[in-house]
N, C-alpha and C positions, 0 to 999 in steps of 0.2 A: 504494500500500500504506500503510494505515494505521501508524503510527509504534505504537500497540498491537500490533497483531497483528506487526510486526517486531520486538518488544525484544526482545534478547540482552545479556545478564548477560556476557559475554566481550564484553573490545577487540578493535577490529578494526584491522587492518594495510594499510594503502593501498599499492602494489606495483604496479607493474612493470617489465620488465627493460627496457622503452624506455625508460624514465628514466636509465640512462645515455647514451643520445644525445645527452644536457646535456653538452655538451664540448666547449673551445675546441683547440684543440690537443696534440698526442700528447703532448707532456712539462707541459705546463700540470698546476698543482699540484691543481688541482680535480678528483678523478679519479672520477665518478661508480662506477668497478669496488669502490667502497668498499661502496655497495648489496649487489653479488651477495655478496661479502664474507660479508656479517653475516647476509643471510639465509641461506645457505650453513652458516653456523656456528650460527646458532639450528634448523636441520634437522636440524642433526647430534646436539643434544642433546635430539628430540622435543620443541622447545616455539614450533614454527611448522609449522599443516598448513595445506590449501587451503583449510580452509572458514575459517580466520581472514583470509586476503587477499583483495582488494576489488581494483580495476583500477582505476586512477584517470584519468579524463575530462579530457578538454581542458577547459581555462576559455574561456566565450563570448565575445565584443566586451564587454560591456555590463558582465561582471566586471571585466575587465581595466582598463575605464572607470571603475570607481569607485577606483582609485587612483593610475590613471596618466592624462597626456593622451593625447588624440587623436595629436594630433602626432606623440606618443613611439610609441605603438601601432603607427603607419603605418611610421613610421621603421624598427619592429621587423620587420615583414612584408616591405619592400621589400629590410630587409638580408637576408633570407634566403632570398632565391633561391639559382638556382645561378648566376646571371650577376646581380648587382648592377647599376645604372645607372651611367654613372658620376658623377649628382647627387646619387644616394643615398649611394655611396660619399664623397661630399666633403662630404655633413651631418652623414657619422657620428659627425667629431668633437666634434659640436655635443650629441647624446647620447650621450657616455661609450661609444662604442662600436668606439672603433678604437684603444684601452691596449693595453697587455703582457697586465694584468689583465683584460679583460672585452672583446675583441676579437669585431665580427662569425663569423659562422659559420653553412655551411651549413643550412636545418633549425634556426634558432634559434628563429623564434615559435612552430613547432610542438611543439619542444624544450621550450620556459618554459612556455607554454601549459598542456601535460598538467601540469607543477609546480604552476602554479597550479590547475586543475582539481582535483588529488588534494587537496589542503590545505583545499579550499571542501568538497570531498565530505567528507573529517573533520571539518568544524566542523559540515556538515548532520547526520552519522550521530551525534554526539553530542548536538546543540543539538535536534536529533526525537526527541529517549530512543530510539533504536534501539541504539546502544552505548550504555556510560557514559563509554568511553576512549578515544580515537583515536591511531592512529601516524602519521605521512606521512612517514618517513625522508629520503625523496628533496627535503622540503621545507625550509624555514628560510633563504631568501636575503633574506635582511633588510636589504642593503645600498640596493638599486635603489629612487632618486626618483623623482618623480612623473612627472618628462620627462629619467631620464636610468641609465642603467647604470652600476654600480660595485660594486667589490671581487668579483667573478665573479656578480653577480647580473643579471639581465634586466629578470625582473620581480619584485613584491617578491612572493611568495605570501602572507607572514604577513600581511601587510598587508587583503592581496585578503580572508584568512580571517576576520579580525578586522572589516572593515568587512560583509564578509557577514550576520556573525553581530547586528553592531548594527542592520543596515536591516531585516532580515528579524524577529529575536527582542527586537530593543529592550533589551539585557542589557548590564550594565555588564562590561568584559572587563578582565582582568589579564592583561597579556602579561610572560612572564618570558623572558629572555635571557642564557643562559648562557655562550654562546660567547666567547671570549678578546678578540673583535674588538666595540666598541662596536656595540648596535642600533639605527645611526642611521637608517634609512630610517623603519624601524616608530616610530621616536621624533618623526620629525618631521613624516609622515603625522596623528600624532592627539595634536601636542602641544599646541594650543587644544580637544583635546575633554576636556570633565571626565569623560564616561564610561568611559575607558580609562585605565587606568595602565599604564605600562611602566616594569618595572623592571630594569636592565643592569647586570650583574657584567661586570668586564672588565679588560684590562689599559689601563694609563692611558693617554692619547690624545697625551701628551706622547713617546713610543717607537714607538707602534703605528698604523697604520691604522685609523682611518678620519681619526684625531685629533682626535674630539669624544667627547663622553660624559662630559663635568666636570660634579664638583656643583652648579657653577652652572645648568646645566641642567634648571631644575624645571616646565617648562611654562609656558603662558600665558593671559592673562583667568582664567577662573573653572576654567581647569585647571591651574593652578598648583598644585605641589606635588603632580601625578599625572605626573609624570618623575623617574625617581627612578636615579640612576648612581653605582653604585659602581664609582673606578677603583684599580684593586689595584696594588704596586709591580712592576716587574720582579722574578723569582727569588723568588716569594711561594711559600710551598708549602700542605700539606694543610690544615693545622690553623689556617692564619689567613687563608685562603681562604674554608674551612666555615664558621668564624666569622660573617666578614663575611657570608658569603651567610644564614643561616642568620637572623642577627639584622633581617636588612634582609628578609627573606621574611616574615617572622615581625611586624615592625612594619608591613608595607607590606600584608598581609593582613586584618590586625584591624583596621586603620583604612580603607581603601578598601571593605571586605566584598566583593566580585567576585559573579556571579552563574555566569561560568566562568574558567578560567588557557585559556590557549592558553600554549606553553612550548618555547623554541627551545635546543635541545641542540649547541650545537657540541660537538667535544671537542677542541676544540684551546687548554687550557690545560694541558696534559698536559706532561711534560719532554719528552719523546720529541718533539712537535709542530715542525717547522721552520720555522715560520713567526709564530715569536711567543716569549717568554721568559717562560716563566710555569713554575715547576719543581712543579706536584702530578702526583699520583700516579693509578692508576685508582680507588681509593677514593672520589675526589670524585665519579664519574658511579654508584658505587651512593649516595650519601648524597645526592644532588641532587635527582634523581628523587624517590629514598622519602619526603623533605621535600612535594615538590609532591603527588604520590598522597596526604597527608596531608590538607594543607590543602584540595584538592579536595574531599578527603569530608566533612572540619569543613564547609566555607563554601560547596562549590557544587554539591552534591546530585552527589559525585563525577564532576560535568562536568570534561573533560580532556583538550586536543588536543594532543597533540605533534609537533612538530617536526625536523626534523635540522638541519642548518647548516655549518659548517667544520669542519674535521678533515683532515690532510694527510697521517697517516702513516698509509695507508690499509691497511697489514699487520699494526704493534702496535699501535695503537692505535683506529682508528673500530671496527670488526668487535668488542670486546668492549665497547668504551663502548656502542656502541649497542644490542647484545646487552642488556646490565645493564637498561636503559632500558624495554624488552619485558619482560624479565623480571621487573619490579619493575611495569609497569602489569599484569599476570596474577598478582600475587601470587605466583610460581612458588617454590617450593621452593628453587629453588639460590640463590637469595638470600640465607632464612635461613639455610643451609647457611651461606655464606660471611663469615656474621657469629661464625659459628663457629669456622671453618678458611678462614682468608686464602689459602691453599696448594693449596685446589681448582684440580687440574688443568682445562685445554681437554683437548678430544675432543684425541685422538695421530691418529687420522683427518685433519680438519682442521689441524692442529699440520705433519703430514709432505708434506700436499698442499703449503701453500703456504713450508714454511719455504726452498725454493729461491728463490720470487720477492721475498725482503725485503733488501734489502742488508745490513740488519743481523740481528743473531737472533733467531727470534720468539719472545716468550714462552711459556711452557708453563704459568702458572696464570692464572688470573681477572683477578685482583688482581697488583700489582706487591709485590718482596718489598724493602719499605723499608727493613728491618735490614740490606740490600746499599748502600742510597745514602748519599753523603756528603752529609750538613746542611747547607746555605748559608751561608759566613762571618758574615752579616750577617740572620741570622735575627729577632732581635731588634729589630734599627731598623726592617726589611721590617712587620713583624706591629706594629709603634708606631704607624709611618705608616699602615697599612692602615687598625687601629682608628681611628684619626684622622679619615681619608676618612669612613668610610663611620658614624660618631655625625657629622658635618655635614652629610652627606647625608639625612640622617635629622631635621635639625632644624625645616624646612617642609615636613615630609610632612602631606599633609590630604587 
Protein backbone atom coordinates (compact mmCIF):
# COMPACT_ATOMS: atom_id res chain seq x y z
CA UNK A 1 0.00 0.00 0.00
CA UNK A 2 1.14 3.01 -1.03
CA UNK A 3 2.02 5.59 1.87
CA UNK A 4 -0.41 8.11 -0.34
CA UNK A 5 -3.27 6.31 -0.43
CA UNK A 6 -2.68 5.32 3.49
CA UNK A 7 -2.39 8.87 5.13
CA UNK A 8 -4.37 9.44 8.07
CA UNK A 9 -4.39 12.89 9.64
CA UNK A 10 -5.00 10.94 13.38
CA UNK A 11 -1.84 9.15 15.43
CA UNK A 12 -1.86 5.87 15.64
CA UNK A 13 -1.41 3.72 18.90
CA UNK A 14 0.71 0.52 18.62
CA UNK A 15 -1.05 -2.16 21.22
CA UNK A 16 -1.33 -5.09 22.44
CA UNK A 17 -2.24 -6.86 25.57
CA UNK A 18 0.62 -9.58 24.84
CA UNK A 19 2.85 -6.94 25.61
CA UNK A 20 2.42 -7.60 29.13
CA UNK A 21 4.08 -10.88 28.91
CA UNK A 22 7.25 -8.54 29.20
CA UNK A 23 7.71 -9.79 32.84
CA UNK A 24 10.36 -10.89 35.18
CA UNK A 25 8.64 -11.89 38.04
CA UNK A 26 5.30 -11.43 40.05
CA UNK A 27 6.59 -8.69 42.56
CA UNK A 28 9.33 -7.24 40.00
CA UNK A 29 8.73 -3.50 39.99
CA UNK A 30 8.39 -3.58 36.07
CA UNK A 31 4.72 -4.23 35.91
CA UNK A 32 3.70 -4.29 32.32
CA UNK A 33 -0.52 -4.33 33.84
CA UNK A 34 0.48 -0.55 33.70
CA UNK A 35 -0.46 -0.81 29.79
CA UNK A 36 -4.04 -2.28 30.24
CA UNK A 37 -4.18 0.59 32.90
CA UNK A 38 -4.17 3.57 30.61
CA UNK A 39 -5.62 2.02 27.88
CA UNK A 40 -8.51 1.10 30.05
CA UNK A 41 -8.61 4.64 31.29
CA UNK A 42 -8.28 6.47 27.94
CA UNK A 43 -11.70 4.13 26.81
CA UNK A 44 -13.26 5.35 29.60
CA UNK A 45 -13.17 8.89 28.52
CA UNK A 46 -13.88 8.06 24.57
CA UNK A 47 -10.46 9.06 23.36
CA UNK A 48 -9.14 5.58 22.29
CA UNK A 49 -11.25 3.36 19.61
CA UNK A 50 -10.15 0.27 17.55
CA UNK A 51 -9.49 1.96 14.50
CA UNK A 52 -6.63 4.13 16.39
CA UNK A 53 -4.79 0.73 17.45
CA UNK A 54 -2.32 -1.04 15.28
CA UNK A 55 -0.88 -4.60 16.70
CA UNK A 56 2.43 -4.56 16.98
CA UNK A 57 4.90 -7.23 15.11
CA UNK A 58 7.65 -9.12 16.26
CA UNK A 59 11.07 -7.46 15.29
CA UNK A 60 13.05 -9.97 12.76
CA UNK A 61 16.81 -11.34 13.27
CA UNK A 62 18.38 -8.73 11.15
CA UNK A 63 16.45 -5.76 13.23
CA UNK A 64 17.43 -6.98 16.21
CA UNK A 65 21.14 -7.03 14.52
CA UNK A 66 21.41 -3.62 13.87
CA UNK A 67 21.98 -2.90 17.56
CA UNK A 68 22.80 -5.71 19.37
CA UNK A 69 25.27 -8.65 18.65
CA UNK A 70 24.94 -11.87 17.59
CA UNK A 71 26.06 -13.28 20.51
CA UNK A 72 23.75 -11.33 22.62
CA UNK A 73 20.64 -12.40 20.39
CA UNK A 74 21.56 -16.04 20.65
CA UNK A 75 22.03 -15.62 24.27
CA UNK A 76 18.47 -14.15 24.38
CA UNK A 77 16.63 -17.14 22.58
CA UNK A 78 18.44 -19.98 24.23
CA UNK A 79 17.58 -18.11 27.64
CA UNK A 80 14.15 -18.40 26.85
CA UNK A 81 13.12 -21.69 26.65
CA UNK A 82 11.21 -23.43 29.02
CA UNK A 83 14.38 -25.71 30.16
CA UNK A 84 17.56 -23.43 29.61
CA UNK A 85 20.85 -25.44 29.02
CA UNK A 86 22.73 -25.60 31.72
CA UNK A 87 25.72 -23.57 29.49
CA UNK A 88 23.31 -21.07 28.68
CA UNK A 89 22.39 -20.79 32.09
CA UNK A 90 26.19 -20.09 33.27
CA UNK A 91 26.71 -17.40 30.33
CA UNK A 92 23.84 -15.47 31.46
CA UNK A 93 25.96 -13.64 33.61
CA UNK A 94 28.00 -12.66 31.10
CA UNK A 95 24.83 -10.67 29.54
CA UNK A 96 23.38 -8.92 32.30
CA UNK A 97 20.92 -11.57 32.52
CA UNK A 98 20.74 -13.29 35.61
CA UNK A 99 20.35 -9.59 38.25
CA UNK A 100 17.48 -8.91 40.64
CA UNK A 101 16.84 -6.21 37.89
CA UNK A 102 16.67 -7.93 34.50
CA UNK A 103 16.67 -11.76 35.23
CA UNK A 104 16.13 -14.44 32.41
CA UNK A 105 12.50 -15.56 31.85
CA UNK A 106 10.36 -17.67 30.37
CA UNK A 107 9.19 -16.39 26.68
CA UNK A 108 11.69 -13.51 26.80
CA UNK A 109 12.98 -13.03 23.05
CA UNK A 110 9.42 -13.52 22.14
CA UNK A 111 8.48 -11.11 24.81
CA UNK A 112 11.29 -8.12 23.63
CA UNK A 113 10.93 -9.14 20.40
CA UNK A 114 7.17 -7.89 19.76
CA UNK A 115 8.70 -4.44 21.84
CA UNK A 116 10.89 -4.02 19.60
CA UNK A 117 8.60 -4.85 16.42
CA UNK A 118 5.94 -2.37 17.75
CA UNK A 119 8.44 0.79 18.17
CA UNK A 120 10.10 -0.19 14.30
CA UNK A 121 6.39 -0.28 13.11
CA UNK A 122 5.89 3.52 14.79
CA UNK A 123 8.84 4.89 13.22
CA UNK A 124 7.64 3.10 9.79
CA UNK A 125 3.91 4.51 10.10
CA UNK A 126 5.25 7.96 10.74
CA UNK A 127 8.61 8.16 8.65
CA UNK A 128 5.96 6.67 5.38
CA UNK A 129 3.51 9.92 6.00
CA UNK A 130 0.80 7.35 6.82
CA UNK A 131 0.47 8.95 10.42
CA UNK A 132 2.01 12.15 11.45
CA UNK A 133 2.35 10.62 15.24
CA UNK A 134 3.12 7.41 16.60
CA UNK A 135 2.42 5.84 20.22
CA UNK A 136 4.32 2.49 21.34
CA UNK A 137 3.47 2.74 25.09
CA UNK A 138 4.74 -0.75 25.70
CA UNK A 139 8.17 0.73 24.21
CA UNK A 140 11.03 2.90 25.75
CA UNK A 141 13.68 0.28 27.35
CA UNK A 142 16.60 2.38 26.75
CA UNK A 143 18.73 0.64 29.07
CA UNK A 144 19.94 -2.67 27.15
CA UNK A 145 23.75 -2.64 25.40
CA UNK A 146 24.68 -3.96 22.51
CA UNK A 147 25.79 -7.43 24.00
CA UNK A 148 24.10 -7.03 27.36
CA UNK A 149 20.71 -6.47 29.54
CA UNK A 150 20.18 -3.85 32.15
CA UNK A 151 17.95 -1.91 34.23
CA UNK A 152 14.62 -4.37 33.15
CA UNK A 153 15.54 -3.91 29.47
CA UNK A 154 16.35 -7.00 26.95
CA UNK A 155 16.48 -5.32 24.04
CA UNK A 156 16.87 -1.71 23.52
CA UNK A 157 13.79 -0.98 21.09
CA UNK A 158 14.46 2.86 20.85
CA UNK A 159 17.52 2.15 19.60
CA UNK A 160 16.20 -0.60 17.03
CA UNK A 161 13.68 2.53 16.05
CA UNK A 162 16.02 5.07 15.70
CA UNK A 163 18.61 3.03 13.63
CA UNK A 164 15.71 1.84 11.47
CA UNK A 165 14.72 5.02 10.66
CA UNK A 166 18.57 6.28 9.65
CA UNK A 167 19.39 3.07 7.38
CA UNK A 168 16.05 3.12 5.71
CA UNK A 169 15.04 7.20 5.47
CA UNK A 170 18.66 8.79 5.93
CA UNK A 171 17.10 11.48 8.40
CA UNK A 172 18.88 13.16 11.16
CA UNK A 173 16.89 11.95 14.49
CA UNK A 174 16.41 13.78 17.89
CA UNK A 175 15.86 11.27 20.54
CA UNK A 176 14.50 12.97 23.61
CA UNK A 177 14.41 11.04 27.11
CA UNK A 178 12.44 11.95 29.74
CA UNK A 179 12.54 9.35 32.04
CA UNK A 180 14.16 9.93 35.61
CA UNK A 181 16.73 7.16 34.82
CA UNK A 182 19.63 8.35 32.57
CA UNK A 183 19.28 7.10 28.59
CA UNK A 184 22.31 5.23 28.49
CA UNK A 185 21.97 2.53 26.19
CA UNK A 186 20.34 4.92 23.38
CA UNK A 187 23.34 7.27 24.35
CA UNK A 188 25.86 5.18 23.74
CA UNK A 189 24.52 3.19 20.72
CA UNK A 190 24.86 6.59 18.52
CA UNK A 191 27.23 8.53 20.48
CA UNK A 192 30.11 8.73 17.51
CA UNK A 193 27.02 9.34 15.12
CA UNK A 194 26.64 13.19 14.27
CA UNK A 195 23.28 12.23 12.94
CA UNK A 196 21.55 11.63 16.06
CA UNK A 197 21.39 13.72 19.08
CA UNK A 198 20.10 12.54 22.30
CA UNK A 199 19.04 14.51 24.64
CA UNK A 200 18.45 13.13 28.60
CA UNK A 201 16.74 14.85 31.58
CA UNK A 202 17.20 12.91 34.58
CA UNK A 203 18.19 12.48 37.86
CA UNK A 204 21.94 12.68 38.53
CA UNK A 205 23.93 9.46 38.02
CA UNK A 206 25.63 10.27 41.32
CA UNK A 207 22.15 8.63 43.51
CA UNK A 208 20.50 6.87 40.62
CA UNK A 209 20.86 4.07 38.30
CA UNK A 210 22.26 3.67 35.62
CA UNK A 211 25.01 6.23 37.01
CA UNK A 212 26.14 7.91 33.87
CA UNK A 213 24.49 10.76 32.10
CA UNK A 214 27.01 13.75 33.36
CA UNK A 215 27.70 16.75 31.33
CA UNK A 216 30.78 15.58 30.44
CA UNK A 217 29.02 13.39 28.35
CA UNK A 218 28.95 15.05 24.91
CA UNK A 219 29.63 12.58 22.31
CA UNK A 220 32.42 11.64 20.08
CA UNK A 221 34.73 12.53 16.75
CA UNK A 222 32.46 14.65 14.64
CA UNK A 223 29.46 13.83 17.19
CA UNK A 224 30.50 15.73 19.61
CA UNK A 225 28.23 17.95 21.27
CA UNK A 226 25.07 15.70 19.88
CA UNK A 227 24.91 14.08 23.62
CA UNK A 228 23.55 16.37 25.56
CA UNK A 229 22.49 15.37 29.61
CA UNK A 230 20.85 17.07 31.98
CA UNK A 231 21.36 15.79 35.54
CA UNK A 232 18.71 17.39 37.99
CA UNK A 233 19.39 17.38 41.91
CA UNK A 234 17.43 14.81 44.16
CA UNK A 235 13.89 16.53 45.42
CA UNK A 236 13.86 18.86 42.30
CA UNK A 237 10.23 19.78 41.72
CA UNK A 238 7.98 21.21 38.97
CA UNK A 239 9.11 24.40 38.05
CA UNK A 240 12.86 23.94 37.91
CA UNK A 241 12.48 20.75 36.27
CA UNK A 242 10.30 22.51 33.29
CA UNK A 243 12.91 24.96 33.40
CA UNK A 244 15.79 22.91 32.70
CA UNK A 245 13.83 20.61 30.40
CA UNK A 246 12.27 23.40 28.49
CA UNK A 247 15.48 25.59 27.84
CA UNK A 248 17.69 22.56 26.92
CA UNK A 249 14.78 21.29 24.26
CA UNK A 250 14.41 24.49 23.01
CA UNK A 251 18.41 25.05 22.41
CA UNK A 252 19.07 21.48 21.42
CA UNK A 253 16.35 21.97 18.74
CA UNK A 254 17.35 25.18 16.86
CA UNK A 255 20.66 24.01 16.73
CA UNK A 256 20.64 20.25 15.60
CA UNK A 257 17.22 21.13 13.21
CA UNK A 258 16.02 17.13 13.41
CA UNK A 259 14.30 15.83 10.59
CA UNK A 260 12.08 13.75 13.21
CA UNK A 261 12.00 13.53 17.65
CA UNK A 262 11.51 9.81 18.52
CA UNK A 263 10.68 10.60 22.54
CA UNK A 264 10.95 8.21 25.58
CA UNK A 265 8.25 9.00 28.27
CA UNK A 266 9.15 7.48 31.53
CA UNK A 267 7.12 8.96 34.38
CA UNK A 268 8.98 8.13 36.88
CA UNK A 269 10.03 11.52 38.07
CA UNK A 270 6.98 11.90 39.66
CA UNK A 271 6.99 12.13 43.82
CA UNK A 272 4.75 9.22 44.04
CA UNK A 273 7.51 7.03 41.88
CA UNK A 274 9.47 4.48 44.33
CA UNK A 275 12.09 4.11 42.78
CA UNK A 276 13.87 7.37 42.31
CA UNK A 277 13.62 10.82 44.37
CA UNK A 278 12.71 13.35 42.17
CA UNK A 279 9.54 15.38 43.90
CA UNK A 280 7.36 16.91 40.51
CA UNK A 281 4.19 16.64 40.13
CA UNK A 282 1.70 15.36 37.09
CA UNK A 283 1.82 18.75 35.50
CA UNK A 284 5.28 17.91 34.03
CA UNK A 285 3.88 15.00 31.76
CA UNK A 286 1.05 17.53 30.37
CA UNK A 287 3.86 20.23 29.71
CA UNK A 288 6.43 17.79 28.36
CA UNK A 289 4.64 16.38 25.74
CA UNK A 290 2.97 19.68 24.56
CA UNK A 291 6.69 21.18 24.20
CA UNK A 292 7.75 18.02 21.87
CA UNK A 293 4.08 18.18 19.78
CA UNK A 294 5.50 21.69 19.30
CA UNK A 295 8.64 21.46 18.15
CA UNK A 296 7.70 18.43 15.96
CA UNK A 297 5.44 20.64 13.99
CA UNK A 298 8.18 23.92 13.82
CA UNK A 299 11.15 21.53 12.61
CA UNK A 300 9.83 18.06 11.41
CA UNK A 301 6.97 18.33 9.27
CA UNK A 302 5.19 17.10 12.72
CA UNK A 303 7.06 13.71 12.46
CA UNK A 304 6.66 12.17 16.20
CA UNK A 305 7.40 8.69 17.62
CA UNK A 306 6.72 8.13 21.10
CA UNK A 307 7.65 6.08 23.48
CA UNK A 308 7.00 4.68 27.15
CA UNK A 309 9.67 3.78 29.40
CA UNK A 310 9.77 3.50 33.44
CA UNK A 311 7.09 4.39 35.74
CA UNK A 312 6.56 2.15 38.84
CA UNK A 313 3.53 3.34 40.53
CA UNK A 314 1.50 1.69 38.02
CA UNK A 315 -2.09 2.98 39.95
CA UNK A 316 -1.36 6.82 40.57
CA UNK A 317 0.64 7.57 38.48
CA UNK A 318 1.68 5.71 34.64
CA UNK A 319 -2.20 5.35 33.72
CA UNK A 320 -2.68 9.25 33.66
CA UNK A 321 0.94 10.20 32.63
CA UNK A 322 0.59 8.35 29.82
CA UNK A 323 -3.05 9.13 29.25
CA UNK A 324 -1.97 13.02 29.02
CA UNK A 325 0.74 11.84 26.56
CA UNK A 326 -2.29 10.52 23.98
CA UNK A 327 -4.19 13.14 24.68
CA UNK A 328 -1.92 15.94 23.82
CA UNK A 329 -0.54 13.95 20.46
CA UNK A 330 -4.77 14.18 19.36
CA UNK A 331 -4.99 17.59 20.23
CA UNK A 332 -7.93 16.22 22.51
CA UNK A 333 -9.91 18.60 24.25
CA UNK A 334 -9.25 17.65 27.90
CA UNK A 335 -6.05 19.14 27.62
CA UNK A 336 -7.11 22.41 27.09
CA UNK A 337 -9.76 21.85 29.60
CA UNK A 338 -7.14 21.29 32.04
CA UNK A 339 -5.10 24.23 31.56
CA UNK A 340 -8.14 25.76 32.70
CA UNK A 341 -9.36 23.69 35.63
CA UNK A 342 -6.25 21.69 37.27
CA UNK A 343 -9.35 19.95 39.38
CA UNK A 344 -10.64 17.93 36.37
CA UNK A 345 -11.85 14.83 37.68
CA UNK A 346 -10.84 10.98 36.28
CA UNK A 347 -13.83 8.98 35.17
CA UNK A 348 -15.54 7.67 39.06
CA UNK A 349 -15.87 4.53 36.73
CA UNK A 350 -12.33 3.89 36.55
CA UNK A 351 -11.42 5.88 39.99
CA UNK A 352 -13.90 2.81 41.82
CA UNK A 353 -12.78 -0.09 39.79
CA UNK A 354 -9.40 0.13 40.69
CA UNK A 355 -9.09 2.22 43.96
CA UNK A 356 -9.00 -1.31 45.91
CA UNK A 357 -5.96 -2.45 44.03
CA UNK A 358 -3.57 0.67 45.12
CA UNK A 359 -2.03 0.51 48.49
CA UNK A 360 -2.37 3.86 48.72
CA UNK A 361 -5.30 6.21 47.58
CA UNK A 362 -5.98 6.91 44.06
CA UNK A 363 -6.21 10.12 42.96
CA UNK A 364 -9.55 11.53 41.62
CA UNK A 365 -8.30 14.42 39.32
CA UNK A 366 -5.85 14.62 36.23
CA UNK A 367 -3.41 16.70 37.67
CA UNK A 368 -2.18 16.60 41.29
CA UNK A 369 -3.58 19.20 43.64
CA UNK A 370 -0.09 21.03 44.66
CA UNK A 371 -1.65 23.65 47.14
CA UNK A 372 -1.93 20.09 49.31
CA UNK A 373 2.06 19.40 49.03
CA UNK A 374 4.78 20.69 51.33
CA UNK A 375 7.62 22.62 49.22
CA UNK A 376 11.13 21.16 49.63
CA UNK A 377 13.24 22.72 52.43
CA UNK A 378 15.92 23.24 50.00
CA UNK A 379 14.07 24.44 47.16
CA UNK A 380 16.39 27.16 46.28
CA UNK A 381 19.93 25.58 46.29
CA UNK A 382 17.97 22.28 44.22
CA UNK A 383 16.61 24.92 41.32
CA UNK A 384 20.74 26.90 41.75
CA UNK A 385 22.25 23.62 41.12
CA UNK A 386 19.87 22.56 38.48
CA UNK A 387 20.23 25.95 36.48
CA UNK A 388 23.84 25.21 36.88
CA UNK A 389 23.87 21.79 35.31
CA UNK A 390 22.00 22.15 32.62
CA UNK A 391 23.76 26.29 31.10
CA UNK A 392 27.05 23.77 31.13
CA UNK A 393 25.55 21.26 29.44
CA UNK A 394 24.57 23.56 27.01
CA UNK A 395 27.80 25.02 26.54
CA UNK A 396 29.22 22.55 23.58
CA UNK A 397 26.12 21.85 22.10
CA UNK A 398 26.71 21.90 18.07
Amino acid sequence: MSSMSAKNDSPIFIFNEHEARYRFYDDHPFNQKRLLLTVELLRQIDALNTASILNPRFAEDHELLMVHSKDYVEAVKQLSCTSPTDESIRSAGRYGLDTEDTPYFEGMHEAASMIVGGSIQAAELVMSGQHPHALHLGGGLHHALRDKGAGFCVYNDASAAISYIKNKYHCKVLYIDTDVHHGDGVQWEFYADSEVCTLSIHETGKYLFPGTGGIGERGSGDAFGKSVNIPIEPYTEDESWMECFEDALDAVVKQFRPDVIVSQHGCDAHAFDPLAHIHCSMDIYRKMPALIHQYAHEYCDGKWIALGGGGYDIWRVVPRAWSLLWLEMNDHLLVAELSKNPELPLPVDWHNKHAKDSVWPLPTTWLDPLYKWEPMPRRTIISEKNREMKNLALMYLK
